[in-house]
N, CA, C and O of each residue as an XYZ file, in Angstrom:
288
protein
N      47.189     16.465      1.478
C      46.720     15.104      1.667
C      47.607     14.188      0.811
O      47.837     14.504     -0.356
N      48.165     12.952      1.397
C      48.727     12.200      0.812
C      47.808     11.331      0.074
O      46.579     11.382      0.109
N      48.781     10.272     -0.815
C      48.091      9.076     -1.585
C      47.225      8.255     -0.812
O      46.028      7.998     -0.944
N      48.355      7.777      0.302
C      47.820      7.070      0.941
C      46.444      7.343      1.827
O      45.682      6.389      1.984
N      46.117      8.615      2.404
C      45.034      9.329      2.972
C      43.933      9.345      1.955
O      42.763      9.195      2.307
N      44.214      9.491      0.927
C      43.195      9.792     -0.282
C      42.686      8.344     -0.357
O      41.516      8.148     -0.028
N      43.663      7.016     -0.870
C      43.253      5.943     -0.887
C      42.471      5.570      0.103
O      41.528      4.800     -0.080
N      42.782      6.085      1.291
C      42.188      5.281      2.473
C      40.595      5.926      2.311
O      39.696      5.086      2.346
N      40.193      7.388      2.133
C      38.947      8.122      2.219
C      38.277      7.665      0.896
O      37.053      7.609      0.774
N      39.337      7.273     -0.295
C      38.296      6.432     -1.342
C      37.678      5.372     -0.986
O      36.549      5.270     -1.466
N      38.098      4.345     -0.151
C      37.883      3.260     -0.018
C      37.124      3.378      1.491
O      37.265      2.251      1.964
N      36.438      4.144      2.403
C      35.558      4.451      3.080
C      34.502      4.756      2.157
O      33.567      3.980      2.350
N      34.243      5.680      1.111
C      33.281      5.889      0.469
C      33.071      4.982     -0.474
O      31.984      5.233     -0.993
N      33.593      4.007     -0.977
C      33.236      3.226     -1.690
C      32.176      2.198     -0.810
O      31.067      1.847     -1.212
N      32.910      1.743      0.714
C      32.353      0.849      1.291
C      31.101      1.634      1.886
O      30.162      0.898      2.192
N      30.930      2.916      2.091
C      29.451      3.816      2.144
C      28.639      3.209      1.272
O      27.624      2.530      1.428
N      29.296      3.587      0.243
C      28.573      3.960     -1.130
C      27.795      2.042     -0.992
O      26.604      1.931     -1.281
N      28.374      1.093     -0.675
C      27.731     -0.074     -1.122
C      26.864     -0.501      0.230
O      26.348     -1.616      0.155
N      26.647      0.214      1.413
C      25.786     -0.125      2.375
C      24.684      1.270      1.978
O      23.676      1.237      2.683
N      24.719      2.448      0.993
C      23.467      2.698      0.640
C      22.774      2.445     -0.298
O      21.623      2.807     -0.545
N      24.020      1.297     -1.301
C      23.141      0.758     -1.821
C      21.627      0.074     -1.927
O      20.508      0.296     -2.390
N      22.678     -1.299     -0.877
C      21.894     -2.127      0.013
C      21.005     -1.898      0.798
O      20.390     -2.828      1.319
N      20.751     -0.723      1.046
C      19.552     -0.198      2.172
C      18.614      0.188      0.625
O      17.500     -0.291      0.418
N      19.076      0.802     -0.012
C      17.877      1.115     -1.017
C      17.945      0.443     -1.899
O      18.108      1.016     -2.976
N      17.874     -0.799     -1.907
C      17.513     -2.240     -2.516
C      16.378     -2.798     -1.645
O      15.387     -3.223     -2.239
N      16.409     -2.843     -0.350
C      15.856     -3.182      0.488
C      14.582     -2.335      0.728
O      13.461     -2.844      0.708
N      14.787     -1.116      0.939
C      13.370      0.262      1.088
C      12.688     -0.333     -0.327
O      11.581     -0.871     -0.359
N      13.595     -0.126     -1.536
C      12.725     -0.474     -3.010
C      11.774     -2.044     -2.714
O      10.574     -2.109     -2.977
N      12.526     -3.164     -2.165
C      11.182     -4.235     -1.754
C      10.547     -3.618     -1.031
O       9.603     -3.169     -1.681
N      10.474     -3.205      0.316
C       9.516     -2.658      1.085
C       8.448     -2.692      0.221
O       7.488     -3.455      0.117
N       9.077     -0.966     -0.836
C       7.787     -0.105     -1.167
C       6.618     -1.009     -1.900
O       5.393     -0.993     -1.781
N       7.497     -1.796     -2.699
C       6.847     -2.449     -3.984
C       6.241     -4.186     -2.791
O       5.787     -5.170     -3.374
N       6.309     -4.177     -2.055
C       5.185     -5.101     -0.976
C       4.156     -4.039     -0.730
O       2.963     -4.294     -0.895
N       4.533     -2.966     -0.378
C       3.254     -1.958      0.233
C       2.316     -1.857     -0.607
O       1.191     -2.309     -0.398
N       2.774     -1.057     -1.999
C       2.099     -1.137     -3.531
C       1.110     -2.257     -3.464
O      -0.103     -2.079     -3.355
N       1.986     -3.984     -3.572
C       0.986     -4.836     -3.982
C      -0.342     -4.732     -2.731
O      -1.553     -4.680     -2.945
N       0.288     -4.726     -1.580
C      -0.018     -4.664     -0.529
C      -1.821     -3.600     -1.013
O      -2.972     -3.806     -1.399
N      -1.121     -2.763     -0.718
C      -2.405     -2.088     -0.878
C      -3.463     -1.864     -1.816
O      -4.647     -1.684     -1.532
N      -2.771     -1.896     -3.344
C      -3.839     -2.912     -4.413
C      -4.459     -4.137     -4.148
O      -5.036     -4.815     -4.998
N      -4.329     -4.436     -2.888
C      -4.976     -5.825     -2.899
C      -6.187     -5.610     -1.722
O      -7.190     -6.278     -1.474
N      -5.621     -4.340     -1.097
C      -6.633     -3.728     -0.408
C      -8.083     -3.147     -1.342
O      -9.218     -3.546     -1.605
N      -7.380     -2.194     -1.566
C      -8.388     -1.189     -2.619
C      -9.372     -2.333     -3.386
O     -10.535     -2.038     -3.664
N      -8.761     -3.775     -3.730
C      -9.919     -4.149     -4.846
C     -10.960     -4.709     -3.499
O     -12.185     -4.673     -3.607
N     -10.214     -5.253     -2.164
C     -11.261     -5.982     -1.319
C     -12.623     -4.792     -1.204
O     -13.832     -4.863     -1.424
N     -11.516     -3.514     -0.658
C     -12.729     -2.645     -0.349
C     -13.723     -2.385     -1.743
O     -14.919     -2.380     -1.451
N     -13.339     -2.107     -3.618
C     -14.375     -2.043     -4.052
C     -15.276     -3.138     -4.232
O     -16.439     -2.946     -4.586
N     -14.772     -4.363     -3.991
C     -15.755     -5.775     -3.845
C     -16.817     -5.950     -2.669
O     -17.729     -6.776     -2.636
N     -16.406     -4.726     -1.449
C     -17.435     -4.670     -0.555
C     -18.336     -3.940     -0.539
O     -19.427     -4.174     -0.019
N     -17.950     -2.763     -1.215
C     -18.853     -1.569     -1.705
C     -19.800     -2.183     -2.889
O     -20.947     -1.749     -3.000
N     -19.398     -3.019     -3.619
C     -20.402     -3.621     -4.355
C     -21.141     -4.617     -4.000
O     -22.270     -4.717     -4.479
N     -20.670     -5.524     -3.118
C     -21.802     -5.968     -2.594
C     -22.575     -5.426     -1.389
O     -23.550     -6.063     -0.990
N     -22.200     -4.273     -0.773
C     -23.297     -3.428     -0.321
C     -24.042     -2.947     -0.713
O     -25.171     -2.784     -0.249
N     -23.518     -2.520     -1.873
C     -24.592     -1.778     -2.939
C     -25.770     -2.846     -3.619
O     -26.873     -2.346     -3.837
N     -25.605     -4.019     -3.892
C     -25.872     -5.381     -4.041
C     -26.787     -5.602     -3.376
O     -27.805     -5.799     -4.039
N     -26.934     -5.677     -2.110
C     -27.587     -6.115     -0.873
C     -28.361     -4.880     -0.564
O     -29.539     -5.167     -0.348
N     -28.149     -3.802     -0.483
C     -29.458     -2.681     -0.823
C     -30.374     -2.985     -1.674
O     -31.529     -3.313     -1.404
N     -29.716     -2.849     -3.097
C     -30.724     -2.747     -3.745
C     -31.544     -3.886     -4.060
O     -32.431     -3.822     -4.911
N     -31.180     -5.315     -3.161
C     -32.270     -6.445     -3.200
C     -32.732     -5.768     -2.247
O     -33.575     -5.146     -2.893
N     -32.842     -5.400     -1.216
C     -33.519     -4.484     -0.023
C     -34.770     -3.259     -0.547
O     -35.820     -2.870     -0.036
N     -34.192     -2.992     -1.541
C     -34.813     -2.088     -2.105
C     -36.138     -2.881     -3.264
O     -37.242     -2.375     -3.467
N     -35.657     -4.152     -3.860
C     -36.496     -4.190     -4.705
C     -37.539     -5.068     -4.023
O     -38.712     -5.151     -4.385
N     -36.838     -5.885     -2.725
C     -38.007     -6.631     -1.784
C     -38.862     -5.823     -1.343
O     -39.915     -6.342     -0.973
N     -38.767     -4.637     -1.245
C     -40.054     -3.439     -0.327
C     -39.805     -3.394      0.830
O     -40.647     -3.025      1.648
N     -38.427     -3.812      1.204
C     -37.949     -3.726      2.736
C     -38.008     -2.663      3.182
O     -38.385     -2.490      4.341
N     -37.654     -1.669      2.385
C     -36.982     -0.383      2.804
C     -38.494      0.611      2.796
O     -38.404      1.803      3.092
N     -39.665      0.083      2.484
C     -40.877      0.893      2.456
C     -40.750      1.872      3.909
O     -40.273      1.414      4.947
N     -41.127      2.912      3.814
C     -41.703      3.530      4.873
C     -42.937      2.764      6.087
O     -43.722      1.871      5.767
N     -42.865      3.199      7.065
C     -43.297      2.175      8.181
C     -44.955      2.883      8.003
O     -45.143      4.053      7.671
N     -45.819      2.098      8.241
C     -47.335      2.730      8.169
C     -47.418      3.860      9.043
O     -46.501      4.327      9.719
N     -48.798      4.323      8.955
C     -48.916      5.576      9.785
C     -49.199      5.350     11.529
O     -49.012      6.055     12.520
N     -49.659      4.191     11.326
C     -49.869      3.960     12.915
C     -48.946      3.869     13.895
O     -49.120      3.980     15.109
N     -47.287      3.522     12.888
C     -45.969      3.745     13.987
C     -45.734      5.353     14.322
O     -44.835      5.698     15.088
């Protein structure tokens, strides 16, 4: 292999080397949107689970939830 062949296959991998950069610059935002992304999920869902739980147990302390008489 000559200089010139060598130069030329350095300078293909260099210009590789800076489009995988750029792709995993890009995947790294992705991930870190998904992250916030889905921490922002997780707190909606435990804010609903608590106010379900919330809304029972006023259910519970109104006597809603009594058993139905014997005549049903």
């Amino acid at each position: 292999m000559d200089a010139q062949e060598t130069e030329r296959r350095l300078t293909d991998l260099e210009i590789r080397l800076s489009y995988l950069e750029k792709t995993l610059e890009t995947l790294d935002a992705v991930v870190v949107r998904m992250r916030d992304a889905l921490e922002r999920q997780e707190e909606t869902q435990r804010q609903l689970v608590d106010q379900v739980a919330g809304s029972l147990s006023q259910l519970n302390a109104d006597g809603r939830n009594d058993p139905p008489p014997p005549h049903y």
